[in-house]
FINU-38939 format. One record per residue (C-alpha): residue number from 1; residue in three letters; x, y, z. Coordinates in Angstrom, 2 decimals. Layout:
! residues N
+-----+-----+---------+---------+---------+
|   n | res |      px |      py |      pz |
+-----+-----+---------+---------+---------+
| NUM | ALA |       X |       Y |       Z |
...
+-----+-----+---------+---------+---------+
This chain:
! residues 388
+-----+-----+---------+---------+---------+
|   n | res |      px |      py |      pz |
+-----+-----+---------+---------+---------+
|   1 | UNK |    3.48 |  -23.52 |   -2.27 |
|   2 | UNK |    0.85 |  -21.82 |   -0.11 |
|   3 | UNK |    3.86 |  -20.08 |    1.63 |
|   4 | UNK |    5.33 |  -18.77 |   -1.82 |
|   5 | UNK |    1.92 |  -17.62 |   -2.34 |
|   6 | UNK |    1.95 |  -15.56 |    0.24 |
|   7 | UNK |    5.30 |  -13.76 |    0.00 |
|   8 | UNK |    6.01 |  -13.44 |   -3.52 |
|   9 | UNK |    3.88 |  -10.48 |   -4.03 |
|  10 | UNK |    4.71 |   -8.43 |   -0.67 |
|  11 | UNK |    8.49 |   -9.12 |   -1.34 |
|  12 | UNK |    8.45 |   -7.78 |   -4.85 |
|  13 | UNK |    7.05 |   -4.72 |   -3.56 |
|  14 | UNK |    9.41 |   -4.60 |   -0.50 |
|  15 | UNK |   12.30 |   -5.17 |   -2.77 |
|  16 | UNK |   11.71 |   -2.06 |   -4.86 |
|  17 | UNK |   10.08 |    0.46 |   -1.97 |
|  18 | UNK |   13.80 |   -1.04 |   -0.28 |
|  19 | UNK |   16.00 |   -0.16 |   -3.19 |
|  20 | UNK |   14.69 |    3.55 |   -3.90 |
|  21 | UNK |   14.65 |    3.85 |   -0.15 |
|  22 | UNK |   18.35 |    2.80 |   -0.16 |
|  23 | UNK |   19.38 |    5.33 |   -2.73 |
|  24 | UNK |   17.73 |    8.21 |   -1.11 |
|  25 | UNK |   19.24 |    7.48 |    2.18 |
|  26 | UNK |   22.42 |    7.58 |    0.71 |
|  27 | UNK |   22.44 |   10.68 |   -1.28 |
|  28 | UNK |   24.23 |   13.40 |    0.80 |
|  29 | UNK |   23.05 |   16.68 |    2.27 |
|  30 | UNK |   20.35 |   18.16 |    4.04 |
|  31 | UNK |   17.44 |   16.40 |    2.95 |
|  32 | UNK |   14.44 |   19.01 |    2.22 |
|  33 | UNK |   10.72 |   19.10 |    3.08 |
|  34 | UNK |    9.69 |   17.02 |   -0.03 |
|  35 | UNK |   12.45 |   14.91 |    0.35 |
|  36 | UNK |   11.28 |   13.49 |    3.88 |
|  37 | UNK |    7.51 |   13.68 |    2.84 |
|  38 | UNK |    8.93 |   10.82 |   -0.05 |
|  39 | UNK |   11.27 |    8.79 |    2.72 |
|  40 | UNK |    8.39 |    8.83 |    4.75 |
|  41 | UNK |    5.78 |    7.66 |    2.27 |
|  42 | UNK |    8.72 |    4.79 |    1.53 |
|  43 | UNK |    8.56 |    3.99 |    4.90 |
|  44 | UNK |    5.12 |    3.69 |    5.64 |
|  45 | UNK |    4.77 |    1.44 |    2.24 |
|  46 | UNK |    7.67 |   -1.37 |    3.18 |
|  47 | UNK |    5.71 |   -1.63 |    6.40 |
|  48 | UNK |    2.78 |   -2.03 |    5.36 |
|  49 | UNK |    3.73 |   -4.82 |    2.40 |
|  50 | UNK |    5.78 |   -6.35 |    5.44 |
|  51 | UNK |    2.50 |   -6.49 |    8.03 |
|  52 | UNK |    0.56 |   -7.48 |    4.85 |
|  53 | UNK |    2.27 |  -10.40 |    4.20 |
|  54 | UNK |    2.53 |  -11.22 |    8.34 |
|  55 | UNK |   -1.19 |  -11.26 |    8.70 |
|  56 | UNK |   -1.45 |  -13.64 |    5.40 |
|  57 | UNK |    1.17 |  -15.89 |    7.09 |
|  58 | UNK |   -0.32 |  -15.90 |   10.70 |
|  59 | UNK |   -3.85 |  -16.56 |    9.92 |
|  60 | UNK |   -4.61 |  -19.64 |   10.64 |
|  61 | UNK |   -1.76 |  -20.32 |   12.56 |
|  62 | UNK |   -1.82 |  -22.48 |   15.66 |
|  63 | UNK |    0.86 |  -20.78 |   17.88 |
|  64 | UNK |    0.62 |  -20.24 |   21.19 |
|  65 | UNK |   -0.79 |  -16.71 |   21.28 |
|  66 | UNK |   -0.96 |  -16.11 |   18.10 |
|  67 | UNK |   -4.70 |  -14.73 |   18.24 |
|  68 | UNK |   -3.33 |  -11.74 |   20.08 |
|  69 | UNK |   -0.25 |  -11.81 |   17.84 |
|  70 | UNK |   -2.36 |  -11.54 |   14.45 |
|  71 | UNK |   -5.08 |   -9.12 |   16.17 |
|  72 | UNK |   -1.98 |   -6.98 |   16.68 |
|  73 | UNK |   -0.61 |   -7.00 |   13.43 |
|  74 | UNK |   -3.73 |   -6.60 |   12.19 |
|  75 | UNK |   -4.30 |   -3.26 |   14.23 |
|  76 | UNK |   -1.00 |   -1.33 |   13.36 |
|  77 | UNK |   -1.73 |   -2.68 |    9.64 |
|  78 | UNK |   -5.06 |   -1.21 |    9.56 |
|  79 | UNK |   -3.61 |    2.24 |   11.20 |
|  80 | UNK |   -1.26 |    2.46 |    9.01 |
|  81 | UNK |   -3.34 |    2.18 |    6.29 |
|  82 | UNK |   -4.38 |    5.47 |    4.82 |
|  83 | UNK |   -0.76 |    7.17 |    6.10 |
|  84 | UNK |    0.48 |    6.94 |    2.37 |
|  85 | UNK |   -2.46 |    8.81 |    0.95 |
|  86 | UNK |   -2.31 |   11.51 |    3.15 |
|  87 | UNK |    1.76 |   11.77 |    2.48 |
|  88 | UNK |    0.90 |   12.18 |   -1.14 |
|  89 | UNK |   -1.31 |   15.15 |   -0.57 |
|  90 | UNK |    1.01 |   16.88 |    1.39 |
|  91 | UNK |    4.11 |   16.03 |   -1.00 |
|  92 | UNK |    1.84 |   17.23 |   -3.95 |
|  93 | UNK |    1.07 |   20.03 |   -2.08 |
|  94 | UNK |    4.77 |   20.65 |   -1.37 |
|  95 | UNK |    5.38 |   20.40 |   -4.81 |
|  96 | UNK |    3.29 |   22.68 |   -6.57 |
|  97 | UNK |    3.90 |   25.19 |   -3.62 |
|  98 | UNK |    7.79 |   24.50 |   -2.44 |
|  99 | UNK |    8.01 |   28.02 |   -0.40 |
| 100 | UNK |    4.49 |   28.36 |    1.30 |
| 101 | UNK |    3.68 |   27.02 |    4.34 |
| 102 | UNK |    1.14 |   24.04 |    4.33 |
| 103 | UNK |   -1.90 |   26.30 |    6.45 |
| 104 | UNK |   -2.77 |   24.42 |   10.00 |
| 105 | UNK |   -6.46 |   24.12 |    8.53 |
| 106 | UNK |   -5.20 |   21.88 |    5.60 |
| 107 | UNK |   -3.00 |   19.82 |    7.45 |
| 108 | UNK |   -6.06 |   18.96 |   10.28 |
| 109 | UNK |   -8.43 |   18.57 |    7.57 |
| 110 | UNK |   -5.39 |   15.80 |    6.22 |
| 111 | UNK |   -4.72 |   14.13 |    9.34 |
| 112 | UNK |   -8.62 |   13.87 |   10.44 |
| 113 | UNK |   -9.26 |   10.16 |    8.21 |
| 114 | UNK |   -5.93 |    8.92 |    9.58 |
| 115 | UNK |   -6.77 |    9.50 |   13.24 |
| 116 | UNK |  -10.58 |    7.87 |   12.14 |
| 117 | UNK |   -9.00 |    5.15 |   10.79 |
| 118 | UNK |   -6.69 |    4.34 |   13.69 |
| 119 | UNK |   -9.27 |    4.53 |   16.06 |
| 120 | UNK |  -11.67 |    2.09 |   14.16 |
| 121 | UNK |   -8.36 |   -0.03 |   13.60 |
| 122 | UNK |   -8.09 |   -0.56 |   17.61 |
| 123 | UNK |  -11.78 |   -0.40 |   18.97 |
| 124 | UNK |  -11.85 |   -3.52 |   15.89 |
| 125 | UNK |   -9.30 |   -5.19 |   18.06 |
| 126 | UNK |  -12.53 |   -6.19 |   19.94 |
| 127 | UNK |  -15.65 |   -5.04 |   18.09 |
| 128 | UNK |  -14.57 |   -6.87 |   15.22 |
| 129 | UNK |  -15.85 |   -3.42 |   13.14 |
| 130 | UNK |  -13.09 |   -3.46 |   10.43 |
| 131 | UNK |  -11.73 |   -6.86 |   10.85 |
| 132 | UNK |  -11.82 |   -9.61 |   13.41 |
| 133 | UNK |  -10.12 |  -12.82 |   13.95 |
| 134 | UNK |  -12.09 |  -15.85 |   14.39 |
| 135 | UNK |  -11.79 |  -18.95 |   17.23 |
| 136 | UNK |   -9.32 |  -20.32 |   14.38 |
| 137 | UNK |   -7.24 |  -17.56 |   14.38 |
| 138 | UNK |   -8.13 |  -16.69 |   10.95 |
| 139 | UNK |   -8.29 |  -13.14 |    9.47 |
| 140 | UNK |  -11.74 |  -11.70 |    8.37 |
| 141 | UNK |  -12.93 |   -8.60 |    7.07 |
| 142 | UNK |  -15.58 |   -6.43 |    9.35 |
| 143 | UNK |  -18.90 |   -5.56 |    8.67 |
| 144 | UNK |  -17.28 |   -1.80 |    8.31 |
| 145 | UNK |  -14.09 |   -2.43 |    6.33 |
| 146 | UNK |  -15.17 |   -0.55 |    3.71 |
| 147 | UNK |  -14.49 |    2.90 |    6.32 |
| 148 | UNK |  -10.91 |    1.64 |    6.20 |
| 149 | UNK |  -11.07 |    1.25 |    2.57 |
| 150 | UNK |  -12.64 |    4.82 |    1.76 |
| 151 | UNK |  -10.27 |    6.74 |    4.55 |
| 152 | UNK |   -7.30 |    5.69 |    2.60 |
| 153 | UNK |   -9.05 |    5.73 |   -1.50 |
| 154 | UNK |  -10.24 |    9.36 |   -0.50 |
| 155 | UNK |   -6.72 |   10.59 |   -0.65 |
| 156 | UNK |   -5.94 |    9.71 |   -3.79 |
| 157 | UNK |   -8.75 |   11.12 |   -5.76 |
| 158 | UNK |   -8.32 |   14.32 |   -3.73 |
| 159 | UNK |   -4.60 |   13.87 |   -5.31 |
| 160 | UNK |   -5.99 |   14.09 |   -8.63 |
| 161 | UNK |   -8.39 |   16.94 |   -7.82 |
| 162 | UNK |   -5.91 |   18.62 |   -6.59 |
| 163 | UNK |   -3.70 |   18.45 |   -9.73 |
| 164 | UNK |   -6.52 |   19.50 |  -11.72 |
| 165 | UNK |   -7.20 |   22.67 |  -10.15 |
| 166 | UNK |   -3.82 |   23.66 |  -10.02 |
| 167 | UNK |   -3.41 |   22.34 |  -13.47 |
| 168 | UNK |   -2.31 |   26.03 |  -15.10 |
| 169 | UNK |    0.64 |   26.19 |  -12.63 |
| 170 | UNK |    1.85 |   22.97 |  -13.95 |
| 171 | UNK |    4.06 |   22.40 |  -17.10 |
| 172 | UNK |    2.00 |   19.66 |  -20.07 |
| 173 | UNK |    4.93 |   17.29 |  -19.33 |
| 174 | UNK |    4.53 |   16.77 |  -15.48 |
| 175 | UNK |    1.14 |   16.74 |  -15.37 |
| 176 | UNK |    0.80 |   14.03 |  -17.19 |
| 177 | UNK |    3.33 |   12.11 |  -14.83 |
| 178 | UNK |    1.99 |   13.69 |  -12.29 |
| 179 | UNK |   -2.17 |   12.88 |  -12.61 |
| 180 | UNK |   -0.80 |    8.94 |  -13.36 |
| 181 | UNK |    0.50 |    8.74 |  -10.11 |
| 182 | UNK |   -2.78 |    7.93 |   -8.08 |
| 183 | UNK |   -4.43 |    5.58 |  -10.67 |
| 184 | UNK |   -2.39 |    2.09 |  -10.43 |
| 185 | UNK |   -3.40 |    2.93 |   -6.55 |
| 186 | UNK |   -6.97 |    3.45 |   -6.79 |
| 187 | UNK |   -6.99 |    0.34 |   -9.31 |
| 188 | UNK |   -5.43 |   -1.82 |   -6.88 |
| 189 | UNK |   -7.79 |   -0.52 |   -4.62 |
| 190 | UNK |  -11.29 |   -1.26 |   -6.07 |
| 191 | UNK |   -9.51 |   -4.47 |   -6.95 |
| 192 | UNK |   -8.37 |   -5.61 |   -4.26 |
| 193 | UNK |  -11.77 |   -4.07 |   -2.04 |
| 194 | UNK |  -13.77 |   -6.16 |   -4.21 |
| 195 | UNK |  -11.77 |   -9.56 |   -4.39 |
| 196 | UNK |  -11.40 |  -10.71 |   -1.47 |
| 197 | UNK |   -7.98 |  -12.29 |   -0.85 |
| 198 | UNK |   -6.56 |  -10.65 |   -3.82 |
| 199 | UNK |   -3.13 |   -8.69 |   -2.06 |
| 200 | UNK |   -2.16 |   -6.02 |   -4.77 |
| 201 | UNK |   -2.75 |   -2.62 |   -3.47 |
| 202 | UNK |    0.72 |   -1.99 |   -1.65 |
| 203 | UNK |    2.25 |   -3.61 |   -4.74 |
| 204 | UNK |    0.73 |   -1.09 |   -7.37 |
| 205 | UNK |    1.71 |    2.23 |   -4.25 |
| 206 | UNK |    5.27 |    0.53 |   -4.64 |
| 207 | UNK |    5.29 |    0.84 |   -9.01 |
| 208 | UNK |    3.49 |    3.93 |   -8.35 |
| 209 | UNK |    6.32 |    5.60 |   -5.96 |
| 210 | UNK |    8.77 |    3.58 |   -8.74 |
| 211 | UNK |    7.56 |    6.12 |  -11.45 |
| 212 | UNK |    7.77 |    9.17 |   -8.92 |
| 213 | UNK |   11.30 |    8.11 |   -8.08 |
| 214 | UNK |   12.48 |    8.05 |  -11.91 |
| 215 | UNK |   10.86 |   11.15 |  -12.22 |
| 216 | UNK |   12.62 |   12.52 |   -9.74 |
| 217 | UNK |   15.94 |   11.42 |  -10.68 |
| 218 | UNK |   15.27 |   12.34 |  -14.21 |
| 219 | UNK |   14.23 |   16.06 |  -12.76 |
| 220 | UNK |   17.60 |   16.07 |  -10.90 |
| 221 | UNK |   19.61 |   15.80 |  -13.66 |
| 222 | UNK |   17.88 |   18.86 |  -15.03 |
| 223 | UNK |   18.35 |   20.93 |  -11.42 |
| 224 | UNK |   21.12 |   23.22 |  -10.69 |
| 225 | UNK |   22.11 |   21.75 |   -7.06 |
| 226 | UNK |   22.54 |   25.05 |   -5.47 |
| 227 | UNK |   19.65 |   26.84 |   -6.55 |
| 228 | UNK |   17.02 |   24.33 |   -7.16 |
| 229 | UNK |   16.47 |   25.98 |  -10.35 |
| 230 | UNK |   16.85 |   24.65 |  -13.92 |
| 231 | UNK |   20.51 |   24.13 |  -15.21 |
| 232 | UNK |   21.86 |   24.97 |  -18.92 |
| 233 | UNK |   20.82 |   21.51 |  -20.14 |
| 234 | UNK |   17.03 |   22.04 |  -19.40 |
| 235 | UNK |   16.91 |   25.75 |  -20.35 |
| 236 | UNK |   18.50 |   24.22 |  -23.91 |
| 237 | UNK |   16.15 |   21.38 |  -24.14 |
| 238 | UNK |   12.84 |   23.90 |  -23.47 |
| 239 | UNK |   14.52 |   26.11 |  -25.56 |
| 240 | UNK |   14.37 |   23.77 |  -28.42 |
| 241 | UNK |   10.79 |   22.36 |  -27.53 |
| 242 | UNK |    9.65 |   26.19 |  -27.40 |
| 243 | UNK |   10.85 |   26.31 |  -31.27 |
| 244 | UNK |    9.26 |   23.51 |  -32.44 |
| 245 | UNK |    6.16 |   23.86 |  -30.61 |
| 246 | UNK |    3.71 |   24.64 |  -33.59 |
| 247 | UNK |    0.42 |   24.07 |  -31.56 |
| 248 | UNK |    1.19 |   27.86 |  -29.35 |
| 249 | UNK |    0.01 |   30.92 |  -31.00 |
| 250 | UNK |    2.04 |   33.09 |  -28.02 |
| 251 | UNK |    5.39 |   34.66 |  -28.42 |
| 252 | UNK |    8.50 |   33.40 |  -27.10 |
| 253 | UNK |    9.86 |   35.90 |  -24.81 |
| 254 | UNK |   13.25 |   35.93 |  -23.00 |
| 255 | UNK |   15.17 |   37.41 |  -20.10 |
| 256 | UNK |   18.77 |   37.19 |  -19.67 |
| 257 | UNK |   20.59 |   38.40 |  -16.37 |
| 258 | UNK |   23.44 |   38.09 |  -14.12 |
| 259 | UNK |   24.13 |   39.74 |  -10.64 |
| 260 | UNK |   25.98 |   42.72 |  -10.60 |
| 261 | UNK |   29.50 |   42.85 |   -8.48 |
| 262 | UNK |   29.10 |   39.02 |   -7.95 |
| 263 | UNK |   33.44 |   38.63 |   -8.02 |
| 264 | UNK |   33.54 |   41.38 |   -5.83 |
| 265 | UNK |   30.96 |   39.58 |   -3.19 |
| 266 | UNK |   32.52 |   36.68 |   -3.21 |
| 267 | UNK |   36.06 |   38.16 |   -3.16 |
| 268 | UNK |   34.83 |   40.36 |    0.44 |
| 269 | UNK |   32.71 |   38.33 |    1.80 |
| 270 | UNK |   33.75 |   35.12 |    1.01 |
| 271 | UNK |   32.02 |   32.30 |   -1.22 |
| 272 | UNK |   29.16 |   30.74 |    1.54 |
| 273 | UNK |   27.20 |   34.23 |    1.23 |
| 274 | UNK |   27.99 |   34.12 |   -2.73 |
| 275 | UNK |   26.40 |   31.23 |   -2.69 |
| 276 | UNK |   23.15 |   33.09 |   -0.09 |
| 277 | UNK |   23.37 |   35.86 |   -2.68 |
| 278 | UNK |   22.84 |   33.27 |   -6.26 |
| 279 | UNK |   19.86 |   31.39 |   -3.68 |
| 280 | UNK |   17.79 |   34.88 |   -3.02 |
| 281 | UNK |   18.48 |   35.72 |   -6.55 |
| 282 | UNK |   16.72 |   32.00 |   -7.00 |
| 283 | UNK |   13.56 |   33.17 |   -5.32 |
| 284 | UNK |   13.29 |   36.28 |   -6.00 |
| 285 | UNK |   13.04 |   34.93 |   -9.83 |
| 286 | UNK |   10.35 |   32.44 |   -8.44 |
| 287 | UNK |    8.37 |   35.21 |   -6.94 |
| 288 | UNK |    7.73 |   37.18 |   -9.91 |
| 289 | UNK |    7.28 |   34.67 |  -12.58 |
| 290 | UNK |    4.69 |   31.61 |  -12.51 |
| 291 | UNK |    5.43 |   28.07 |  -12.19 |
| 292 | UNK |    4.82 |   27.41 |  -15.64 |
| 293 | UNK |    7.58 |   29.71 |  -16.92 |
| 294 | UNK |   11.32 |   28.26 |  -17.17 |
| 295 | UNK |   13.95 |   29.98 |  -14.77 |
| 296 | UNK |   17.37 |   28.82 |  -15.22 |
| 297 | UNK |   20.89 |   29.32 |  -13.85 |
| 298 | UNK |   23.22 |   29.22 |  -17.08 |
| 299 | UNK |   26.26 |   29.93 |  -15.20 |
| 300 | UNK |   27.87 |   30.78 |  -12.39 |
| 301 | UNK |   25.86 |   34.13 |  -11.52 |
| 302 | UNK |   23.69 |   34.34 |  -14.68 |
| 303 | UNK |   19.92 |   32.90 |  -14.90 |
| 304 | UNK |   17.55 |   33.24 |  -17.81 |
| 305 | UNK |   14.08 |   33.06 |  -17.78 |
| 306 | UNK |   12.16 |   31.43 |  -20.91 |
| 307 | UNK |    8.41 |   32.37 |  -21.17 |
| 308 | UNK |    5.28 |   32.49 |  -23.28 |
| 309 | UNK |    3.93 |   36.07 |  -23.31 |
| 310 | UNK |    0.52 |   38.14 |  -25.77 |
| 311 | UNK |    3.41 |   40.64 |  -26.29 |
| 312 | UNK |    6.27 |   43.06 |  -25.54 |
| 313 | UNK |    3.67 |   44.35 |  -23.09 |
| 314 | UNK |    3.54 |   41.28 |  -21.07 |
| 315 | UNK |    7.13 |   40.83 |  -20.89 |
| 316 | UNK |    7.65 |   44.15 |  -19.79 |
| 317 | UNK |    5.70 |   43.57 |  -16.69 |
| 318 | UNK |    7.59 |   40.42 |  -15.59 |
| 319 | UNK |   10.70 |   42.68 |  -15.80 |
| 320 | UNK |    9.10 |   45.42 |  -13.44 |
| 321 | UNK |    8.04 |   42.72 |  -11.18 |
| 322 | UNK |   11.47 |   41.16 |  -10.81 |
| 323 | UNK |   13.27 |   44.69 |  -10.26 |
| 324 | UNK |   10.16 |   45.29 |   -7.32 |
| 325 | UNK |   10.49 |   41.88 |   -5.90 |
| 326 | UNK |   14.36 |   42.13 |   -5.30 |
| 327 | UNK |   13.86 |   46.05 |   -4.35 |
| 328 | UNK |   11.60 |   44.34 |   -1.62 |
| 329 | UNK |   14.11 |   41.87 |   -0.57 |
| 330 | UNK |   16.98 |   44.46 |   -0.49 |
| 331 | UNK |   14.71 |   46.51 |    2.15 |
| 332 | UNK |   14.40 |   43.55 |    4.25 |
| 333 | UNK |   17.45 |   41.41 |    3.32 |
| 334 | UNK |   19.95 |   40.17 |    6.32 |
| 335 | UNK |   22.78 |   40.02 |    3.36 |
| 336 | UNK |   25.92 |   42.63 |    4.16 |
| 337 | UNK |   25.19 |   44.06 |    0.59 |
| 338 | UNK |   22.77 |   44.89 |   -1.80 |
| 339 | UNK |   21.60 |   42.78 |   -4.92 |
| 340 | UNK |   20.89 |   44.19 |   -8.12 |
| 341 | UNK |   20.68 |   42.72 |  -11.51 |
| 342 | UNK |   21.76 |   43.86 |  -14.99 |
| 343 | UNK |   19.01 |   42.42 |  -17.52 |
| 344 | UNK |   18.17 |   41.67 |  -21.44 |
| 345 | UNK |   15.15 |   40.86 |  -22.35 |
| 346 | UNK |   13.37 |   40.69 |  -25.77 |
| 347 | UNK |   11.17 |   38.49 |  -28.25 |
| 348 | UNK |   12.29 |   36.27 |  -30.51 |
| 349 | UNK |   10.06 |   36.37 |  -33.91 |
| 350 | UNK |   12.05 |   34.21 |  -35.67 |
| 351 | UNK |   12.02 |   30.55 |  -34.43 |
| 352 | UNK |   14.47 |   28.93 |  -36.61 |
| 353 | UNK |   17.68 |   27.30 |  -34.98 |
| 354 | UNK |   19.51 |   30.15 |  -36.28 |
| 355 | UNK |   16.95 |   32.63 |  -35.09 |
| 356 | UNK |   17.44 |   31.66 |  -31.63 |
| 357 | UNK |   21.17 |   31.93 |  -31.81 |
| 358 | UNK |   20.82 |   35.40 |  -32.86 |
| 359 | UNK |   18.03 |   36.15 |  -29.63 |
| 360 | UNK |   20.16 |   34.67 |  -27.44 |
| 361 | UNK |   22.38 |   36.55 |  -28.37 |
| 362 | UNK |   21.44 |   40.10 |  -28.67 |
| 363 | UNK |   19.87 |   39.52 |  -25.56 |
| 364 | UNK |   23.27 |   38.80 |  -23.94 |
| 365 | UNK |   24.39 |   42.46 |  -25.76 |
| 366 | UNK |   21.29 |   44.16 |  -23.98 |
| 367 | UNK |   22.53 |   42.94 |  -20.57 |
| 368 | UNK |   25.74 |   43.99 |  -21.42 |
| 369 | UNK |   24.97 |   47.54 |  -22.02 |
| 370 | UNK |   23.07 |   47.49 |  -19.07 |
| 371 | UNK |   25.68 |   46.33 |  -16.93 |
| 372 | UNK |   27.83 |   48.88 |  -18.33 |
| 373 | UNK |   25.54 |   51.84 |  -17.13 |
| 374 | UNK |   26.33 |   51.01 |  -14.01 |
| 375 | UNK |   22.31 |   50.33 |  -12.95 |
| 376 | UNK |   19.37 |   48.84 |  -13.66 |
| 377 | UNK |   17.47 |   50.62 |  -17.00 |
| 378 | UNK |   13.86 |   51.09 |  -16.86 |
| 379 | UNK |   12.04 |   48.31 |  -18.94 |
| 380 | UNK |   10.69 |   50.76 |  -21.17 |
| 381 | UNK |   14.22 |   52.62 |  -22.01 |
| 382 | UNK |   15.18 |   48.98 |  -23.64 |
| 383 | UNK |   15.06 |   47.77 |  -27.31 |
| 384 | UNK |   11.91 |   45.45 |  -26.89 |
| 385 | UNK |   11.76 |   43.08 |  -29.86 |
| 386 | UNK |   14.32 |   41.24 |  -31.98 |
| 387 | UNK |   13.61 |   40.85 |  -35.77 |
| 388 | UNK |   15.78 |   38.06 |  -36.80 |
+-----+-----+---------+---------+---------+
C-alpha cells in the first residue's frame, strides 16, 4: 500500500504531461519558438514527477549504494526544480510578443534563480543546505529549502505580474485563461512547502499545462495555418460577440482588403512566394494594429481587420499606418515584386444581424472600387461611415 502511495500521484501527472506531450510531438511541421518553449516545459515536468516519485521510493531503502543513488536523484530533482517557472515566463513572454526578440538582459535576469538553485542543489549534496540524506538513507528537507522553494514560486507570480501589466494588449477572454494559469501552481506550492510529505506541486503544473494545452488546441482551430492569423470562423464569432457586446460605448470599425495582382504572383512566380507574399501581408497587418484588435484571413488573399475605435478619425489612422508599414516593407522587401493592397473600411452604426450584413458588405463594394482604380486611395478620399 505504501508503494501505491507513492506512485499514484506522480503517475497521474506523468500520464497527462505524457499524453499532451505525445500529441505535440506528433503534429507535423516546423515547430515554432512557443511551440518548443511548451515541449520543453512538458519535458522538464514528466521528469520531475518521475525523480519525485524516485526519491519517495528510495528513501529509506537499504540497497547497496543507494545513499549516493538517492543524494543523486535528489540533486538533478532539486536543479530541475524552478526550470518550469522560468519556461513560463519566457513562453508568456513569447506570447504576448511573438515577433520581438526576448532582450539578453531579460533572459539573464530569467536564468539567474535557476543557476542559484542548481548550485545550492549540488553544494547540498554535502552541506545538507536544501536537503540531506540521513545514516538511514532517508530524505530530509535542509535548513535552507525554503531558497529552493522561493527560486521556483518567484516565477510564477512574476507570470501574473507580467500579465497584468500587459493586460491592455490582451483580449478579456485570454486573460482570464491566461492569469489562471499560475495559481493551481503557487497553491500546490504553499501547500505542499508547508506540509511536509504532501507531493502535489508537479501534479497541479501538470492540470495547469492541461488547461494551456486545451487552450491551445481550442486557439488552433480558430488560426489560419499559413498565416498565424485568425480564420473566417473566429472573425464570424468576434463579429457576433462585437454586436452583442452592450457593456462598450466605442464604435465598431472595419477594414476589408485583399492583395492586389495576387493570381498574377502566383501564376509568375509560382505558389511558395504566394504563400511569402499572404505571410508579410500577415505582419505587416500585425505591425500597425494592436494585439487587442482582430486580424483575419477570410480567404485566400483577403484579411479583415475588426476593431473598436472613438471614431472615423481613429480608423482613419490605422488605415494610414497599414499603407506606411507595407510602403516600409516594399523599400526593404527581398520579394521579386511589390505588395500593395486595395482596402474598405468604414463603421458600422447599426449593430443588428442585418446591419452587419449590410457593413460587410458595402465594405466589400469600397474595396472593390478601390481595386478598380488601379491604386491605393487616400483614407480621406473614402466614404467613411455606413448608416444602415
Amino acid at each position: 500500500m505504501e508503494f501505491l502511495y507513492h506512485i499514484q500521484t506522480p503517475l497521474t501527472g506523468m500520464a497527462i504531461v505524457g499524453i499532451i506531450l505525445y500529441n505535440v510531438l506528433e503534429q507535423t511541421g516546423r515547430k515554432d519558438r512557443n511551440q518548443s518553449l511548451f515541449i520543453a516545459m512538458l519535458v522538464t515536468t514528466f521528469f520531475l514527477l518521475l525523480l519525485e516519485m524516485l526519491v519517495d521510493l528510495l528513501s529509506g531503502n537499504s540497497l547497496v549504494g543507494g545513499y549516493f543513488l538517492i543524494s543523486f536523484v535528489a540533486a538533478v530533482f532539486y536543479i530541475l526544480n524552478p526550470l518550469p517557472g522560468a519556461l513560463y515566463v519566457l513562453y508568456m513572454h513569447n506570447l504576448l510578443y511573438p515577433q520581438v526578440r526576448i532582450h539578453k538582459g531579460v533572459l539573464a535576469a530569467t536564468w539567474i534563480p535557476v543557476a542559484f538553485n542548481a548550485l545550492l542543489s549540488i553544494t547540498s549534496t554535502s552541506s545538507g543546505m536544501a536537503f540531506y540524506i540521513d545514516s538511514a538513507n532517508i530524505y530530509h528537507r535542509g535548513p535552507y529549502f525554503f531558497l529552493m522553494a522561493i527560486s521556483g514560486f518567484i516565477y510564477f507570480i512574476a507570470g501574473i505580474i507580467f500579465l497584468i501589466l500587459n493586460r491592455k494588449t490582451i483580449r478579456r477572454q485570454e486573460l482570464s485563461s491566461l492569469l489562471f494559469f499560475p495559481i493551481p501552481v503557487i497553491a500546490g506550492a504553499i501547500a505542499q512547502s508547508l506540509v511536509y510529505g504532501l507531493s502535489v506541486l508537479w501534479l497541479s503544473l501538470s492540470f495547469s499545462i492541461l488547461m494551456v494545452y486545451l487552450k491551445i488546441q481550442n486557439s488552433q482551430v480558430s488560426k489560419d495555418y499559413l498565416t498565424g492569423l485568425f480564420n473566417r470562423r473566429r472573425f464570424d464569432r468576434y463579429l457576433e460577440f462585437m454586436l452583442t457586446d452592450t457593456h462598450s460605448k466605442a464604435s465598431l470599425g472595419g477594414i476589408v482588403m485583399d492583395i492586389d495582382a495576387f493570381k498574377k504572383i502566383n501564376d509568375t512566380y509560382g505558389h511558395d512566394l504566394g504563400d511569402r507574399a499572404l505571410r508579410s501581408i500577415a505582419d505587416v497587418l500585425r505591425m500597425s494594429v494592436r494585439r487587442k484588435h482582430l486580424i483575419s484571413r477570410v480567404g485566400g488573399d483577403e484579411f479583415a481587420i475588426l476593431l473598436e475605435v472613438k471614431g472615423i478619425d481613429d480608423l482613419e489612422k490605422v488605415v494610414k499606418r497599414i499603407h506606411e508599414n507595407l510602403e516600409m516593407f516594399n523599400t526593404f522587401q527581398s520579394l521579386p515584386f511589390t505588395l500593395s493592397l486595395s482596402m474598405g473600411y468604414g463603421i458600422c452604426e447599426d449593430r443588428s444581424a442585418e446591419g452587419a450584413k449590410k457593413f460587410l458588405k458595402v465594405l466589400d463594394e469600397r474595396m472593390y472600387v478601390d481595386k478598380l482604380s488601379f491604386r491605393n486611395l487616400a483614407p480621406d478620399s473614402q466614404i467613411n461611415t455606413i448608416q444602415v
